[in-house]
N, CA and C atoms as a LAMMPS dump frame, in Angstrom:
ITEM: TIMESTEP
0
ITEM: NUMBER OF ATOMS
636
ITEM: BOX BOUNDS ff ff ff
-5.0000000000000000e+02 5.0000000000000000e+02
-5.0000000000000000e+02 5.0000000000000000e+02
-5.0000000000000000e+02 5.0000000000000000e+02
ITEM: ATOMS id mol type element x y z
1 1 1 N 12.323 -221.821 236.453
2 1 2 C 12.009 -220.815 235.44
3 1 3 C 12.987 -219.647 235.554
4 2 1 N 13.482 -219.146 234.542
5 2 2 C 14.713 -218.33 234.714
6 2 3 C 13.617 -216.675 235.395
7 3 1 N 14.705 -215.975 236.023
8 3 2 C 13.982 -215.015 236.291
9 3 3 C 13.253 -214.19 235.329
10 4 1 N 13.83 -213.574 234.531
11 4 2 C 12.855 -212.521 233.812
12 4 3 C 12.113 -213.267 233.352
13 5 1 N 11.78 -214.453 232.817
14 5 2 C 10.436 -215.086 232.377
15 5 3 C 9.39 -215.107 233.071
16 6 1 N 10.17 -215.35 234.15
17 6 2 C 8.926 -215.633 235.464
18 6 3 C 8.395 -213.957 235.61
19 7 1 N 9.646 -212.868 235.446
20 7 2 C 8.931 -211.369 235.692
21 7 3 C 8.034 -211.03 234.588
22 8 1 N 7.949 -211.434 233.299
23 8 2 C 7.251 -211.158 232.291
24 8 3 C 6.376 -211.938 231.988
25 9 1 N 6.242 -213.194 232.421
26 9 2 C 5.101 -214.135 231.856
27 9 3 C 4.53 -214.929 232.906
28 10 1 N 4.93 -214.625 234.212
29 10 2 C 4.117 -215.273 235.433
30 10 3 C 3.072 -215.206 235.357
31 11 1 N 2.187 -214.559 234.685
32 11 2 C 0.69 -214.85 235.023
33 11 3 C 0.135 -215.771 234.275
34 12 1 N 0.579 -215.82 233.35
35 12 2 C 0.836 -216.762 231.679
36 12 3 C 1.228 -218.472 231.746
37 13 1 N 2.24 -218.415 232.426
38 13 2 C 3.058 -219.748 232.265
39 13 3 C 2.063 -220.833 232.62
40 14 1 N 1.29 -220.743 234.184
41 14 2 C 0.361 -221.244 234.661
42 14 3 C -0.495 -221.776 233.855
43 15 1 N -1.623 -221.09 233.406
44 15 2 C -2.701 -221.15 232.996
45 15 3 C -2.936 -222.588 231.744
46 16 1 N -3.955 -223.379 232.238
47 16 2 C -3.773 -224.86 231.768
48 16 3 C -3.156 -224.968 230.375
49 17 1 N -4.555 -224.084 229.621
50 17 2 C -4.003 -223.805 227.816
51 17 3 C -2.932 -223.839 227.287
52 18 1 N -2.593 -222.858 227.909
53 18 2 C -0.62 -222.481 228.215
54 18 3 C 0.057 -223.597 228.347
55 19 1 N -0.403 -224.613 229.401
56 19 2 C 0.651 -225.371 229.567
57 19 3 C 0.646 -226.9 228.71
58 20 1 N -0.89 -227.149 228.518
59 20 2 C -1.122 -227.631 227.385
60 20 3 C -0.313 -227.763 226.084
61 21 1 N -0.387 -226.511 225.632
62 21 2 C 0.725 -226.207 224.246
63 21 3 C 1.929 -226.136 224.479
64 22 1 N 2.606 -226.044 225.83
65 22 2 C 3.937 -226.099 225.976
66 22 3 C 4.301 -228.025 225.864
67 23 1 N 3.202 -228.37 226.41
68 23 2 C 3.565 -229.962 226.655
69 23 3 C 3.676 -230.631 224.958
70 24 1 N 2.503 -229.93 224.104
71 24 2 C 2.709 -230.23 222.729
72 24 3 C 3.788 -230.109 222.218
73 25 1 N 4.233 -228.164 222.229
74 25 2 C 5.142 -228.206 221.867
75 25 3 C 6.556 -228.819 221.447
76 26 1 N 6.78 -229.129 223.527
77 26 2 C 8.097 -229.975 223.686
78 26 3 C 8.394 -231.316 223.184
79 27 1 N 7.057 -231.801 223.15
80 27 2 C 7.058 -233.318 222.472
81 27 3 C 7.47 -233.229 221.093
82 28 1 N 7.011 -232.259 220.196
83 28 2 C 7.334 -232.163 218.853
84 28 3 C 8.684 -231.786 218.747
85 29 1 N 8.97 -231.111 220.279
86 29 2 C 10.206 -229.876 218.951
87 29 3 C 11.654 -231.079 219.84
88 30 1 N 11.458 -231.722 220.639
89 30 2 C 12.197 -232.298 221.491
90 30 3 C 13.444 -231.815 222.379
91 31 1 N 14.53 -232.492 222.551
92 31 2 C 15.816 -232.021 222.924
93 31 3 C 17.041 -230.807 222.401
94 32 1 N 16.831 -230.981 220.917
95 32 2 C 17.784 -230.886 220.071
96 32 3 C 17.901 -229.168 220.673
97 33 1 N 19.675 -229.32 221.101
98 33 2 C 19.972 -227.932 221.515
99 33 3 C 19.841 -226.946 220.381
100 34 1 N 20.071 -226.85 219.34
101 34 2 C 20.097 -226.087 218.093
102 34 3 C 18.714 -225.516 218.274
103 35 1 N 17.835 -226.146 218.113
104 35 2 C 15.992 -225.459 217.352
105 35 3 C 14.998 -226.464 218.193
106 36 1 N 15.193 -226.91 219.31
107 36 2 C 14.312 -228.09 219.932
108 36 3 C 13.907 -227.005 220.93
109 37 1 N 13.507 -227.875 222.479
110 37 2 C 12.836 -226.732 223.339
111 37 3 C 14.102 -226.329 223.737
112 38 1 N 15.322 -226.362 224.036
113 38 2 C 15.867 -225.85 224.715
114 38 3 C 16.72 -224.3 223.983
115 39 1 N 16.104 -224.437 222.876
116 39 2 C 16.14 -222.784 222.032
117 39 3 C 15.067 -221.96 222.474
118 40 1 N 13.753 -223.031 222.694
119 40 2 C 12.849 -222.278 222.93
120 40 3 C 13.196 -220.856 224.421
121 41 1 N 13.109 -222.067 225.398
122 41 2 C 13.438 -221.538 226.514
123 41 3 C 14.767 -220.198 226.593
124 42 1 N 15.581 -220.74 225.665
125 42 2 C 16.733 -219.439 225.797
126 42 3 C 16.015 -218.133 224.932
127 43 1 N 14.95 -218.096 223.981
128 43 2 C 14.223 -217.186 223.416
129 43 3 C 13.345 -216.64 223.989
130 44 1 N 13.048 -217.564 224.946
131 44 2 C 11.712 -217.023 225.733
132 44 3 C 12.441 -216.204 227.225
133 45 1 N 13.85 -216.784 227.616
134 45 2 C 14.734 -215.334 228.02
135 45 3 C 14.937 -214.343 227.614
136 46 1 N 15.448 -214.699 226.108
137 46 2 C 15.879 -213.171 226.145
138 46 3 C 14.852 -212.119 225.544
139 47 1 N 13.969 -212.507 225.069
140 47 2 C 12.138 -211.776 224.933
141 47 3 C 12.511 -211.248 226.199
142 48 1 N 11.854 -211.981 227.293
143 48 2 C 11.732 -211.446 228.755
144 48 3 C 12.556 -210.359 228.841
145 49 1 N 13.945 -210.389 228.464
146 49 2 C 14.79 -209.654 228.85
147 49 3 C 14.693 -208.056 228.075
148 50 1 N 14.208 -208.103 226.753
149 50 2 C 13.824 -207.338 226.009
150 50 3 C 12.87 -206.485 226.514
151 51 1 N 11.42 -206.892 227.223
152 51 2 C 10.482 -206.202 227.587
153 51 3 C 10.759 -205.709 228.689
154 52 1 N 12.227 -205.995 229.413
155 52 2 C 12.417 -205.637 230.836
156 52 3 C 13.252 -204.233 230.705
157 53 1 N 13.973 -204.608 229.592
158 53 2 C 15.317 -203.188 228.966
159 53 3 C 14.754 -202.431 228.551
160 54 1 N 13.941 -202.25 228.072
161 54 2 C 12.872 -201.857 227.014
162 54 3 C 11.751 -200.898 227.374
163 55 1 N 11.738 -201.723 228.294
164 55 2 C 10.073 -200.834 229.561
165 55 3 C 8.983 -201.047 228.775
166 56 1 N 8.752 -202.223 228.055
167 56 2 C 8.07 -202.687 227.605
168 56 3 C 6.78 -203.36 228.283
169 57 1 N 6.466 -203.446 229.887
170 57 2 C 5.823 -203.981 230.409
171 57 3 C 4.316 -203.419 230.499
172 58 1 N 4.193 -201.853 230.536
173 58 2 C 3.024 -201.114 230.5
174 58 3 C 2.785 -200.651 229.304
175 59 1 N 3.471 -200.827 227.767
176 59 2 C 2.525 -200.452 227.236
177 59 3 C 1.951 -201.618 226.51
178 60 1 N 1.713 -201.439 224.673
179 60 2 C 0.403 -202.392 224.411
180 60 3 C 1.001 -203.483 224.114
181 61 1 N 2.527 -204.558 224.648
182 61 2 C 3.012 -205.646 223.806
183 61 3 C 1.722 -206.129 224.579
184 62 1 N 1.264 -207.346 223.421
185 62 2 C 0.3 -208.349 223.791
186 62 3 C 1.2 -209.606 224.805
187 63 1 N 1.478 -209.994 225.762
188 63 2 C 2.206 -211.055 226.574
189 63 3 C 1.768 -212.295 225.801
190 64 1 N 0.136 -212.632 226.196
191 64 2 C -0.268 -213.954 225.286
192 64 3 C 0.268 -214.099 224.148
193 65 1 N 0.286 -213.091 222.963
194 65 2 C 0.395 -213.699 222.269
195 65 3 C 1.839 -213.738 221.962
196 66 1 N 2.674 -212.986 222.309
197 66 2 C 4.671 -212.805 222.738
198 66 3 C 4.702 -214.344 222.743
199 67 1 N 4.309 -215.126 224.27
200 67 2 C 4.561 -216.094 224.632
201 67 3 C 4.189 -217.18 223.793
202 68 1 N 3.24 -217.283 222.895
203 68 2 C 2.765 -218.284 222.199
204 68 3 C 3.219 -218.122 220.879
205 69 1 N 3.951 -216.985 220.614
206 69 2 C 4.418 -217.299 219.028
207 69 3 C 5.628 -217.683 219.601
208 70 1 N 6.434 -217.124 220.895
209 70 2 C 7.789 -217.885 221.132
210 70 3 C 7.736 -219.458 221.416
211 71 1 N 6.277 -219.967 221.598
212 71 2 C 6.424 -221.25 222.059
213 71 3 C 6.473 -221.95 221.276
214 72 1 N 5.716 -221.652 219.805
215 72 2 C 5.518 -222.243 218.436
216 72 3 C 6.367 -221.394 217.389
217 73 1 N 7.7 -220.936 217.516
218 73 2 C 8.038 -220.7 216.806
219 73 3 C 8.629 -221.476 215.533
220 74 1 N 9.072 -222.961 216.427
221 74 2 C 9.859 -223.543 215.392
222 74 3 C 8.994 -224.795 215.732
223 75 1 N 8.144 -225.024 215.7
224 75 2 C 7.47 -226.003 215.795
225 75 3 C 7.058 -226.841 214.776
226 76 1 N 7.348 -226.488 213.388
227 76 2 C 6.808 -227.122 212.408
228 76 3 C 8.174 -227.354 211.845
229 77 1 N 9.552 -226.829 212.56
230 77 2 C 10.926 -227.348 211.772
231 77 3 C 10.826 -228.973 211.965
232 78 1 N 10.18 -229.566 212.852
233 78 2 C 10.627 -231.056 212.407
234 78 3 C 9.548 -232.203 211.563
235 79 1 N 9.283 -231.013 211.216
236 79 2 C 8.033 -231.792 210.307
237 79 3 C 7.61 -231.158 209.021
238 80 1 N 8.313 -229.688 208.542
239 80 2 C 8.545 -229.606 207.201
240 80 3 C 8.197 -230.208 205.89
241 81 1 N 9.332 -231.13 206.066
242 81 2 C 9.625 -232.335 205.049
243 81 3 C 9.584 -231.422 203.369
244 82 1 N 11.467 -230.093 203.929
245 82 2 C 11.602 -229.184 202.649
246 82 3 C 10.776 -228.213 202.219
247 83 1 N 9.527 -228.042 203.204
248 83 2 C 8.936 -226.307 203.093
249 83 3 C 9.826 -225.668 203.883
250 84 1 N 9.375 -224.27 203.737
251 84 2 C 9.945 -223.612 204.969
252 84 3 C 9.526 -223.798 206.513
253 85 1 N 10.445 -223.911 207.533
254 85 2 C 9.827 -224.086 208.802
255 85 3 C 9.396 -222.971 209.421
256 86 1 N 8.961 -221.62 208.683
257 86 2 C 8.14 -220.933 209.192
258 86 3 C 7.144 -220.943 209.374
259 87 1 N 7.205 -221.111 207.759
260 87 2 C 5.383 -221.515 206.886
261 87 3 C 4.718 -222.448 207.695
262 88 1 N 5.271 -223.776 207.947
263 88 2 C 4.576 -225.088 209.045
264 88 3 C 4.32 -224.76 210.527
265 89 1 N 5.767 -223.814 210.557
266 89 2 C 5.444 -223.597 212.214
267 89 3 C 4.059 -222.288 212.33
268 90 1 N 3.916 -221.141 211.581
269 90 2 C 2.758 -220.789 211.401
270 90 3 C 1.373 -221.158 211.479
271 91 1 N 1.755 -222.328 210.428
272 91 2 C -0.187 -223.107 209.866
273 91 3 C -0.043 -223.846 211.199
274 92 1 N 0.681 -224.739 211.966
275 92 2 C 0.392 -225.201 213.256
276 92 3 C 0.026 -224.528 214.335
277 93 1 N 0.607 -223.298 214.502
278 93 2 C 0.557 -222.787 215.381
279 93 3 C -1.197 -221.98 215.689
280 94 1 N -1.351 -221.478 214.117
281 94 2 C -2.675 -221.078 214.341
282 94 3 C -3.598 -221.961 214.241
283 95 1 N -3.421 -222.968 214.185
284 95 2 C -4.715 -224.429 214.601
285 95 3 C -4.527 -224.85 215.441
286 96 1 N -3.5 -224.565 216.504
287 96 2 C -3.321 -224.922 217.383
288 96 3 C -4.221 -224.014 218.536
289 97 1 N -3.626 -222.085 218.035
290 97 2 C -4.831 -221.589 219.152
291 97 3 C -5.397 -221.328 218.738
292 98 1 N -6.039 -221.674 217.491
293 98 2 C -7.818 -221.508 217.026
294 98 3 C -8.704 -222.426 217.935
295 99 1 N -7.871 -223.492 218.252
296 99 2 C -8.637 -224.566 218.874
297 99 3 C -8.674 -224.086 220.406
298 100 1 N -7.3 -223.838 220.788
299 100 2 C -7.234 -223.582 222.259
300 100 3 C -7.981 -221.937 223.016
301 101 1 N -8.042 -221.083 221.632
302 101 2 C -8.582 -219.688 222.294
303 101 3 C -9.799 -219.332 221.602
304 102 1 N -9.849 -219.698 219.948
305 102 2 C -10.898 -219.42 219.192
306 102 3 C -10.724 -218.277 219.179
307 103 1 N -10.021 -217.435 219.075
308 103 2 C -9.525 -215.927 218.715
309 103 3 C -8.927 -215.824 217.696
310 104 1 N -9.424 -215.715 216.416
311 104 2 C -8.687 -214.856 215.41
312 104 3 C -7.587 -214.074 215.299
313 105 1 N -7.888 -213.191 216.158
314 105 2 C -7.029 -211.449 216.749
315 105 3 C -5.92 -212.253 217.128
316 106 1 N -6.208 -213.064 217.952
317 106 2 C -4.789 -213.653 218.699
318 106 3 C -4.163 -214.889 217.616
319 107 1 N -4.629 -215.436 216.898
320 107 2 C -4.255 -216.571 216.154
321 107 3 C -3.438 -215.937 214.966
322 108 1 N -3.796 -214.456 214.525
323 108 2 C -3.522 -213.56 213.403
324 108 3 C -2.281 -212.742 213.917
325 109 1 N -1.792 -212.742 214.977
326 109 2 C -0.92 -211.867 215.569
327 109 3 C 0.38 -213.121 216.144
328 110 1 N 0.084 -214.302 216.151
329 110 2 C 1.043 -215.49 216.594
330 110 3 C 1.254 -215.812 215.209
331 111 1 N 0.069 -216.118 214.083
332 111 2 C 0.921 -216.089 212.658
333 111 3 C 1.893 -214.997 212.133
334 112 1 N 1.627 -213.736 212.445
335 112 2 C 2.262 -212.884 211.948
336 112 3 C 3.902 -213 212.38
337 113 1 N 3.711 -213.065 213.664
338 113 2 C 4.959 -213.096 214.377
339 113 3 C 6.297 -213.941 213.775
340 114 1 N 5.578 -215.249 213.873
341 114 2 C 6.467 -216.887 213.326
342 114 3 C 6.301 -216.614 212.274
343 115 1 N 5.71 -215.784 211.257
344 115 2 C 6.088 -215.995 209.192
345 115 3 C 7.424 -214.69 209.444
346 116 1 N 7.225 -213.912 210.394
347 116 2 C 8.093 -212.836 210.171
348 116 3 C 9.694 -212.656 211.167
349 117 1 N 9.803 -214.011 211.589
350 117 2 C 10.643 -214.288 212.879
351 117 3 C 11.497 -214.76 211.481
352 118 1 N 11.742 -215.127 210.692
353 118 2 C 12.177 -216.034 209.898
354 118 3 C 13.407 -214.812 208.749
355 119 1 N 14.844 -215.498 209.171
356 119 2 C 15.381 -214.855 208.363
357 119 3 C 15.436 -214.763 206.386
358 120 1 N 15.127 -215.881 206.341
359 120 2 C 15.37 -216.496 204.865
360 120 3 C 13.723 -215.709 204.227
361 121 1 N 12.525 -215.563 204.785
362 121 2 C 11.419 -215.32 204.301
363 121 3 C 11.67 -213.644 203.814
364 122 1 N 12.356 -213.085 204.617
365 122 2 C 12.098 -211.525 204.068
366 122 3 C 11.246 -210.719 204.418
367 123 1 N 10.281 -211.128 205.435
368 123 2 C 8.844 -211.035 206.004
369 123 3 C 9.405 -209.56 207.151
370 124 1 N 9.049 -208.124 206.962
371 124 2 C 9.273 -207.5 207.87
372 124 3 C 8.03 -207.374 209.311
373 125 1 N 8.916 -207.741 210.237
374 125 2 C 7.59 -207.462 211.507
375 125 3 C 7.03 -206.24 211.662
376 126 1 N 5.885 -206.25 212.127
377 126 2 C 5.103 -205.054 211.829
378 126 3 C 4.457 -204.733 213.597
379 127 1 N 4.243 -205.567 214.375
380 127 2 C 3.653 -205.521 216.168
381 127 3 C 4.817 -205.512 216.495
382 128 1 N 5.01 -205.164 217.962
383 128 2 C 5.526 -205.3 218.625
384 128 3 C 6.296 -206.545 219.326
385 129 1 N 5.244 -207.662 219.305
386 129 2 C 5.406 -208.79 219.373
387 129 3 C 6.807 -209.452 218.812
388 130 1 N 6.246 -209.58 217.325
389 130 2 C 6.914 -209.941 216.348
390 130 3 C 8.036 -209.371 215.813
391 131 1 N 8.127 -208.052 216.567
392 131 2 C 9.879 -207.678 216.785
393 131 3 C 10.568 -207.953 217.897
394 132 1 N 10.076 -208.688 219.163
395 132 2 C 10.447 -208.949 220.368
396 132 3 C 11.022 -210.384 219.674
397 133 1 N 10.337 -211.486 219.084
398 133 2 C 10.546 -212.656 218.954
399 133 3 C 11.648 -212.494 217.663
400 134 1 N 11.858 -211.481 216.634
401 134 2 C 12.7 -211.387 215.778
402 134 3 C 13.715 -211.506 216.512
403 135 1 N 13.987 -210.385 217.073
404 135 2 C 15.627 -210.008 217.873
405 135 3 C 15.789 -211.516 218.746
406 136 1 N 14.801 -211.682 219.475
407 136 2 C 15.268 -212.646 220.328
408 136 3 C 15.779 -214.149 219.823
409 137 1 N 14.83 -214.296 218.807
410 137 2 C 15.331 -215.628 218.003
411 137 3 C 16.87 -215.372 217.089
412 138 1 N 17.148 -214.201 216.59
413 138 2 C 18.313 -214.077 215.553
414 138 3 C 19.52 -213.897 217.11
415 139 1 N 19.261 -213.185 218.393
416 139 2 C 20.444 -213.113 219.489
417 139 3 C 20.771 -214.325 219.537
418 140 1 N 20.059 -215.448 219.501
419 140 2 C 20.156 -216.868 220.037
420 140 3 C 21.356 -217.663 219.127
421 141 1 N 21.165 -216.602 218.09
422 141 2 C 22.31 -217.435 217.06
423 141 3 C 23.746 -216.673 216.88
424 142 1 N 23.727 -215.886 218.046
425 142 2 C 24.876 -215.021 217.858
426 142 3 C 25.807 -215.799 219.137
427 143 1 N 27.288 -215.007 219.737
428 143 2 C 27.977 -215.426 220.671
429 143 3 C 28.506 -216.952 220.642
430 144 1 N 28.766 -217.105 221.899
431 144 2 C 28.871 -218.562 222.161
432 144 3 C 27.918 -219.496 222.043
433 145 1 N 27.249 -219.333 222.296
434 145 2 C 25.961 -220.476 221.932
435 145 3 C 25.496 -220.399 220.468
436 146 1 N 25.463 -219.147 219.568
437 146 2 C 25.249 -219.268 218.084
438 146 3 C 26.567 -219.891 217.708
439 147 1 N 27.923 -219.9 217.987
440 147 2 C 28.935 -220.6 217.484
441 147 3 C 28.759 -222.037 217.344
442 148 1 N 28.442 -222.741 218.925
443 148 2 C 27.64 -224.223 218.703
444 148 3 C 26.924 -224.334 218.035
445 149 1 N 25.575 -223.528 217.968
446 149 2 C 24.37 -223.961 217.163
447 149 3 C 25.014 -224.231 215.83
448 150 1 N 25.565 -223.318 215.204
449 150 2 C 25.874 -223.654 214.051
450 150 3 C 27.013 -225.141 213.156
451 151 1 N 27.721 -225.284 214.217
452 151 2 C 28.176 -226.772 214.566
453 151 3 C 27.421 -227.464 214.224
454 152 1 N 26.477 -227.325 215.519
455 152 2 C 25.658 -228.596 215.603
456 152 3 C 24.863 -229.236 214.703
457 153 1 N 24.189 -227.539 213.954
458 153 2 C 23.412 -227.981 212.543
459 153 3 C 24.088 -228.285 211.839
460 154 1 N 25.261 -227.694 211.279
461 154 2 C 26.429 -228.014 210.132
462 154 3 C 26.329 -229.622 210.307
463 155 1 N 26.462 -229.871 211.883
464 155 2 C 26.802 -231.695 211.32
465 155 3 C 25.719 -232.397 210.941
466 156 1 N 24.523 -232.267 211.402
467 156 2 C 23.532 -232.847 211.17
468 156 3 C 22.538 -232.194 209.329
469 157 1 N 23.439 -231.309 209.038
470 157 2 C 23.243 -230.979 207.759
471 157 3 C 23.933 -231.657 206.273
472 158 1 N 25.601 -232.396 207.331
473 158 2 C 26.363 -232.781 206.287
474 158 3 C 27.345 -231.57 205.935
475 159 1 N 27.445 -230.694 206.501
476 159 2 C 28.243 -229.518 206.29
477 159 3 C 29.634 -229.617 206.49
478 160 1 N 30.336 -229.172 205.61
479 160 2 C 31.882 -229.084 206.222
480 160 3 C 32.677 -228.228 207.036
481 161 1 N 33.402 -228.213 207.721
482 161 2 C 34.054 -226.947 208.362
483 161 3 C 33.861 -225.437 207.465
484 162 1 N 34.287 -225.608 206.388
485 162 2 C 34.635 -224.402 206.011
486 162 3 C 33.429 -223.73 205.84
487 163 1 N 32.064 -224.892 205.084
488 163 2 C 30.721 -224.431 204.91
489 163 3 C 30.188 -223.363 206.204
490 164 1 N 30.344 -224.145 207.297
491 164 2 C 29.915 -223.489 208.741
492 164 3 C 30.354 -222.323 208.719
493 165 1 N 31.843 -222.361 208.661
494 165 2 C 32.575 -220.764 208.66
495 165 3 C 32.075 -219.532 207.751
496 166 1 N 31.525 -219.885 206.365
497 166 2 C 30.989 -219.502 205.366
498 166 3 C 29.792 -218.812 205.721
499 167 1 N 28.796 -219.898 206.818
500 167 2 C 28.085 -219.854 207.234
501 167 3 C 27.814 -218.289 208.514
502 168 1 N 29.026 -218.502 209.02
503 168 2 C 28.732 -217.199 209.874
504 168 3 C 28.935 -215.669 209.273
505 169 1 N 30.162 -215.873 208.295
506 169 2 C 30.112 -214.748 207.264
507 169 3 C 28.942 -214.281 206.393
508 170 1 N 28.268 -215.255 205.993
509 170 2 C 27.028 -214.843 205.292
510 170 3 C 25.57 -214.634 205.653
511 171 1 N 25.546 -214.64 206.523
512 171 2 C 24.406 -214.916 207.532
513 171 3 C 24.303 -214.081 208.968
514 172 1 N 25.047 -214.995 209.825
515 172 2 C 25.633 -215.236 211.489
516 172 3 C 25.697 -213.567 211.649
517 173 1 N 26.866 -212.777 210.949
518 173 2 C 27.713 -211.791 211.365
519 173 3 C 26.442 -210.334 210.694
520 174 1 N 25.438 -210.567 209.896
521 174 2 C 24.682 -209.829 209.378
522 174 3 C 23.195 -209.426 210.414
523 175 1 N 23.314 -210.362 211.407
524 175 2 C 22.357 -210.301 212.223
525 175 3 C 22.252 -208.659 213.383
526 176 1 N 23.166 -208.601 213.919
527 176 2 C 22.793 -207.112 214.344
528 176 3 C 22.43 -205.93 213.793
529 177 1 N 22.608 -206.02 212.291
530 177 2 C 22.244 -204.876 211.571
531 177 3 C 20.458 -205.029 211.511
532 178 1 N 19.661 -206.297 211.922
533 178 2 C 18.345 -206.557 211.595
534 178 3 C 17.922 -206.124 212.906
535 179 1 N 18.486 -205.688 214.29
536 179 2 C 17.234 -205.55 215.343
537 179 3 C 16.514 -204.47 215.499
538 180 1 N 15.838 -204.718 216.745
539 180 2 C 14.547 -203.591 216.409
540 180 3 C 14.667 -202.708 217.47
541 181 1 N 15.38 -203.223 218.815
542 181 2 C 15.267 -202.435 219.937
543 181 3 C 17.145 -202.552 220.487
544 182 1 N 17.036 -201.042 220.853
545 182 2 C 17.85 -200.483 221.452
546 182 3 C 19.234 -201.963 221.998
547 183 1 N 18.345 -202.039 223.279
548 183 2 C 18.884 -203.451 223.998
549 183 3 C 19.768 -204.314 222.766
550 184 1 N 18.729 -204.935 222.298
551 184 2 C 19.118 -206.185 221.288
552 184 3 C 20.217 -205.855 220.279
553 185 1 N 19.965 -204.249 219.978
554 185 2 C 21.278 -203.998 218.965
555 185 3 C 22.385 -203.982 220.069
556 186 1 N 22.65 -203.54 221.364
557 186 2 C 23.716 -203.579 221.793
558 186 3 C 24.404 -204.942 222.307
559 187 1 N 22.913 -205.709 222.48
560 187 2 C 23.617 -207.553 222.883
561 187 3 C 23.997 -208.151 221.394
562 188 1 N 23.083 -207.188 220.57
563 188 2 C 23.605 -208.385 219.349
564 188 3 C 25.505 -207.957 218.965
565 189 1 N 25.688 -206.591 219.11
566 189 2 C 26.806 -206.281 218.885
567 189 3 C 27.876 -207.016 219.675
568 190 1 N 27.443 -206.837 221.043
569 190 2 C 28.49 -207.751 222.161
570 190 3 C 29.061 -209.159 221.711
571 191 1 N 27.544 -210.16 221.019
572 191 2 C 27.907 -211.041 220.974
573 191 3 C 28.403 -211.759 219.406
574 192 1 N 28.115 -210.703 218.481
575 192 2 C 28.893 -210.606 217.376
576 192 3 C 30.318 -210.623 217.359
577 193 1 N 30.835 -209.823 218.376
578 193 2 C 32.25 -209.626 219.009
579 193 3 C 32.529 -210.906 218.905
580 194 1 N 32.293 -211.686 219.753
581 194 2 C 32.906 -213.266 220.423
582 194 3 C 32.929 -214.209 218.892
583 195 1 N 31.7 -213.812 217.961
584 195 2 C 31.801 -214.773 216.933
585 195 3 C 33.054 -214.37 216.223
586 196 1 N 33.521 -213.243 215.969
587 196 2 C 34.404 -212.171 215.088
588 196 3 C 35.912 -212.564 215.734
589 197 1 N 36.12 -212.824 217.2
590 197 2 C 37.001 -213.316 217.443
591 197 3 C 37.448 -214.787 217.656
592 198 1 N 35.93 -215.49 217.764
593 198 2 C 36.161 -216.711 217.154
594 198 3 C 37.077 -216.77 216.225
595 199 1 N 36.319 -216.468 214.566
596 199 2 C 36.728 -216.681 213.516
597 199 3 C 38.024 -216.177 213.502
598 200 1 N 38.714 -215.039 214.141
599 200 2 C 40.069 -215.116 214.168
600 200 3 C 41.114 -216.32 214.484
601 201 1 N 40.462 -216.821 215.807
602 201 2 C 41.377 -217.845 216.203
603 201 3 C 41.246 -218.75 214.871
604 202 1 N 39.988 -219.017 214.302
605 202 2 C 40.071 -219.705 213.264
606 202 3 C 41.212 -219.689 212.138
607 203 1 N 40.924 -218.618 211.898
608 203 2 C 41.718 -218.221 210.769
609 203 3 C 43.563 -218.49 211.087
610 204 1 N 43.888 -218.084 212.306
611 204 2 C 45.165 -217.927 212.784
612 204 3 C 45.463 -220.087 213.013
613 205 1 N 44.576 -220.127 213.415
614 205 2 C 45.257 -221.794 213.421
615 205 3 C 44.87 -222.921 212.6
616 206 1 N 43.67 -222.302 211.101
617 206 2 C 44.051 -223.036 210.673
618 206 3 C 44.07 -222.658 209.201
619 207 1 N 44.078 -221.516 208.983
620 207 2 C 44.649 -220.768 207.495
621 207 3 C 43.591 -220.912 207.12
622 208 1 N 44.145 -221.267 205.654
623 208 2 C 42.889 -221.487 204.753
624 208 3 C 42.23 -222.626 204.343
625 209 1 N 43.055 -223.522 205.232
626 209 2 C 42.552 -224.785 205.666
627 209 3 C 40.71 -224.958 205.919
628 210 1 N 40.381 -226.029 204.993
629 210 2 C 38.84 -226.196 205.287
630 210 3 C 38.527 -227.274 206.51
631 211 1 N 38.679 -228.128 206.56
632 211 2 C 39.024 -229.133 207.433
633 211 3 C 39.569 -229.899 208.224
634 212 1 N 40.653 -228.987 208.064
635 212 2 C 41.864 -229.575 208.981
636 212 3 C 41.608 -229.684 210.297
């Protein structure tokens, strides 16, 4: 378990329920480095890392429910089938801990989070929560690892080079202007950098070349 997870959600990770829905989770969301668990886990760092920069630990973020909208955030992307994968990962998520907590409060605060984690919805976060899981899910798509992700989906989208590139201009490079905390605007800036000089090398070796 990476450290700050373990400093922010050790009491959490344990607990059967918890691990229950993580085991669901992973089965649904699978491998896939892009949006599978292993996004999860890098979101559920840099959350951690957020509440640690932040001094977020004593006051009112809810942890439970932090951890359970990061666990179900994208949980309904592979099963969609052309809704939005907010909307699915939402309606799953809260039947998921209606069943597991029977808490409303908490089922209403993990929906809120995942309809409002979502760039394309327009949905502004309003808890605390649900600005921890914003920043942390949009950092994930920045730097070196948002450069792959976007690869990776591009191919499995049918996308072309240039689309991808298109892709970080219209989208990718707009992401630090959306965070909520201090921290996250300065990592999102850092790692905006690396995409920005990506696209240079791009540009320098292969013009205006789409595919080459």
């Amino acid at each position: 378990m990476p450290s700050y997870v373990s400093q922010v959600f050790g009491s959490i990770v344990g607990e059967s329920r918890v691990r229950a829905l993580e085991t669901v989770a992973r089965a649904l969301m699978g491998e896939d480095p892009a949006h599978g668990w292993p996004h999860v886990e890098r979101v559920l760092e840099l959350a951690s890392r957020i509440v640690v920069e932040e001094g977020l630990e004593k006051s009112s973020v809810d942890l439970l429910a932090l951890y359970l909208s990061i666990l179900l955030h994208d949980i309904g992307r592979f099963a969609s089938k052309g809704r939005r994968h907010a909307v699915e990962s939402a309606r799953i998520a809260r039947e998921l801990v209606m069943i597991a907590w029977s808490n409303e409060d908490l089922a209403k605060a993990v929906e809120h989070a995942i309809l409002s984690h979502s760039y394309s919805m327009g949905i502004a976060p309003e808890t605390l929560e649900a600005k921890i899981l914003s920043d942390a899910d949009k950092l994930d798509a920045l730097g070196a690892i948002g450069i792959a992700r976007v690869f990776h989906t591009g191919r499995s989208l049918g996308r072309s080079f240039a689309d991808s590139i298109e892709h970080f201009k219209e989208k990718i490079l707009k992401l630090p202007d959306m965070m909520h905390f201090e921290w996250s605007r300065r990592e999102a800036k850092r790692r905006a950098r690396r995409v920005e000089l990506f696209l240079s090398w791009w540009l320098e070796e292969s013009g205006a070349s789409s595919d080459s």
